[in-house]
Every structure is written in C-alpha cells, then in structure tokens.
N, C-alpha and C positions, 0 to 999 in steps of 0.2 A: 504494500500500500504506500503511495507517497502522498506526503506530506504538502502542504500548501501552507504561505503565511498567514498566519494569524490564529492555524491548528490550534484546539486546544491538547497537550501531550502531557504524559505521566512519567517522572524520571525516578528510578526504584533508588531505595535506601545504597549509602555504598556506591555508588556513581560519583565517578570524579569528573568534577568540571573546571575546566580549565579557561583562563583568560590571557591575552594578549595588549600588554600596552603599547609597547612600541615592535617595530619591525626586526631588530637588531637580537632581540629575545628568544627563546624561543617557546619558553612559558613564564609569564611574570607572576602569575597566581595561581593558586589551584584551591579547592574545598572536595572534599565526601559528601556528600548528602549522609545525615542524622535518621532520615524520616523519605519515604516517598512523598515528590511535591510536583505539584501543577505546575505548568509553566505555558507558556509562547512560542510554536514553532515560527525562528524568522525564516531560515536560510540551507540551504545545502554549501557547503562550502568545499572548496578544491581539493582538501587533505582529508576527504570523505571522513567529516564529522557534522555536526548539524550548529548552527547559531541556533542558542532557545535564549529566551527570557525570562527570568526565575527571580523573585523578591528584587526586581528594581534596577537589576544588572541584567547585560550580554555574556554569554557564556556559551563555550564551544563543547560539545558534548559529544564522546561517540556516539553514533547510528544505533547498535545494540541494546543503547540502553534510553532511547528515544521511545515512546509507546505511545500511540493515537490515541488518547482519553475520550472515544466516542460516546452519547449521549446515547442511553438504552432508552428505547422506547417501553415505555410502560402501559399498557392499554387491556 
C-alpha cells in the first residue's frame, strides 16, 4: 500500500527516528519511541525511508516501521 501526504500512520514502540540538521551530518538526532504514536505521513525520501511528522517535529523513519493507521468502518 502506498502512502500519500497527509496519511494518517502508526509508528510501533522501539522505532528509531532519526533527524537531519545540516547536510555535512549524517545523523544529528535520533529518539526510540517509548509508546506506539500517530503521526503524518509527508514524504518518501531517496535513502528509502519515509519523512513522518510526530509531536511537532520532521523525522525520517524506516519504511518497516511506517503502518497506514486506517479508519475501521464500524456499521
């Protein structure tokens, strides 16, 4: 399934996300995730990982651990 921006997606406990400040770097940040958390798919990016947005920041995530938080129809 691929993703589109503005997906809403689920990134599981344990998932490292990683950021980018400058070019020269080659990771300037990194976090775990504590807790599976909702986020914003923006982007596919060239080093096949996903740009999500998660509490306020951009954050480079592998693919694997990106998940389509679909909306169950309840009826």
């Amino acid at each position: 399934m691929s993703l589109v921006k503005g997906d809403l997606i689920r990134v599981p406990a344990n998932a490292c996300l990683t950021k980018r400040l400058s070019d020269l770097a080659l990771i300037d940040s990194y976090v775990y995730l504590e807790k599976p958390t909702l986020g914003i798919f923006i982007k596919y990016t060239l080093d096949q990982k996903a740009l999500i947005f998660i509490n306020d920041k951009y954050w480079s995530a592998e693919l694997r651990d990106v998940k389509y938080a679909g909306v169950k129809n309840v009826s």
